[in-house]
Each structure stands twice: as C-alpha cells, then as structure tokens.
N, C-alpha and C positions, 0 to 999 in steps of 0.2 A: 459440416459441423465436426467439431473433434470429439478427442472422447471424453466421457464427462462417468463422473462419481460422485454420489450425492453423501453425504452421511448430517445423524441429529444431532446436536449435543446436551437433549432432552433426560439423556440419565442423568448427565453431571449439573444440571441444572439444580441454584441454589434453592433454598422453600422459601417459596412467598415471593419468586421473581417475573416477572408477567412476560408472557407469550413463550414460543419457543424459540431456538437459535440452531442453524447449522450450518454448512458448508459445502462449496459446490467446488471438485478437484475435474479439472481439466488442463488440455492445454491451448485450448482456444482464448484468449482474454477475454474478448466479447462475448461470449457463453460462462466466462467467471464472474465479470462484474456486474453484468446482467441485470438491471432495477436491483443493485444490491445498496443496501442502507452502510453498509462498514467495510471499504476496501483495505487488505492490512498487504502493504507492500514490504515483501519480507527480505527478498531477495536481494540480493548485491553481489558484483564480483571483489572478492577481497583482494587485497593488495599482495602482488605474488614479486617472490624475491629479485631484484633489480626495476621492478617497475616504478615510475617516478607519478607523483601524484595526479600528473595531465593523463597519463597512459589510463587511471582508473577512472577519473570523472571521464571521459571519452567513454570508454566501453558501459560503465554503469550511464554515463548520459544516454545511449542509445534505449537501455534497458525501462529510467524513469520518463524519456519520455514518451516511447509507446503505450508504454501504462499508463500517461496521463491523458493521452489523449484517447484513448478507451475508455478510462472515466468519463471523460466530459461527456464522449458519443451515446454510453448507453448506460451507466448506472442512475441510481434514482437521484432526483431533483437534490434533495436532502442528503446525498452522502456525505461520508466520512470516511479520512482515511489516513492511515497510521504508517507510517513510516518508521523503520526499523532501520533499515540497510545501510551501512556507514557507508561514505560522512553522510550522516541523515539530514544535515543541514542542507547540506547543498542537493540531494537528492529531493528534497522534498521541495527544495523551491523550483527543480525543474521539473517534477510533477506536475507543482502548481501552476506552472506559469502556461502548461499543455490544459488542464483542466480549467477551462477560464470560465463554463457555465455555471460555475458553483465560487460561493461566496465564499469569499475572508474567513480566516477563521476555522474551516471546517478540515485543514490539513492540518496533522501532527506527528511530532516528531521524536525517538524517544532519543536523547542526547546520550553517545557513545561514554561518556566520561562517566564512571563508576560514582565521582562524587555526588551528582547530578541525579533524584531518583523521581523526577518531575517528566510531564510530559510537554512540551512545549507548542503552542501553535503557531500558524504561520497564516 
C-alpha cells in the first residue's frame, strides 16, 4: 500500500448541506479512488516549449488512461468524475473510454477556454 493522507472538509462545509466531504492524498491510485463517489482528475502535463501537440496527448494519454482504468476497477458504481487537465476534451474522452463500467454521462469536463464557464459532459 502507499502512503495515504486523509483530511475533512467538515469546517468549510456550507449550513444546511447534508453529510460530510473529504479527501484521500496518496500516491497509490487504487487506494485514492477507492469506492470514491467524485474522481476530480486534476493533473496534466502542460505543454513545454518546442513540444508539438502529439508529444502532449502521448505523455498526458499514459497519464488519463491509467486513471481511467482505476476508476472503472475500484471506485463506486455511481462515480463521477471531473476533468480539469487540458485539453480536457480529449483527456476526458480517453478516461472515458478506460472507464467503460460507468455510464454516459457521468464524465466532465471544465472547457480550457475562458469564455466558456459551463461544465460539460461526456
């Protein structure tokens, strides 16, 4: 097992909002995703000077699809999971496409583009 870090988010929690919420830091996947109801895929490698757009879907591909197929393996029936990491498009559909035990619908994405302040699914 790796190492693992639990913490609540029980103080910031708004009034009048039901149960509690917190987070599990590790570097195990499988011990972060764990029966978890909301995976938030935050990570990306950004795009570093000279590199051409293949060079980053490549190394971020390795990245989304190990996370996605850790979802499917071991969080809950019911997850969700948010996508951040540009291009979060294409990141998210190769999550999704690892994650096949989980329904339509339950991947999202927040779209890089400033104008854009929706979240989108997939």
């Amino acid at each position: 097992m790796g190492r693992v870090a639990a913490t609540s988010f029980y103080p910031g929690k708004n009034l009048g909002a039901a149960g509690d919420a917190g987070a599990v830091l590790t570097d195990d996947a499988k011990v972060g995703f764990k029966d978890a109801n909301w995976c938030l895929l935050v990570g990306a490698k950004p795009r570093g000077p000279g590199m051409e757009r293949a060079d980053l879907l490549k190394d971020n591909g390795r990245i989304f699809i190990t996370q996605g197929q850790v979802i499917d393996q071991v969080a809950a029936e019911n997850a969700r999971v948010a996508v951040v990491g540009n291009p979060a498009n294409t990141n998210c559909m190769i999550a999704a496409s690892q994650a096949k035990r989980h329904i339509r619908g339950s991947l999202h994405l927040q779209p890089s583009s400033s104008r854009q302040s929706h979240w989108m699914t997939y």
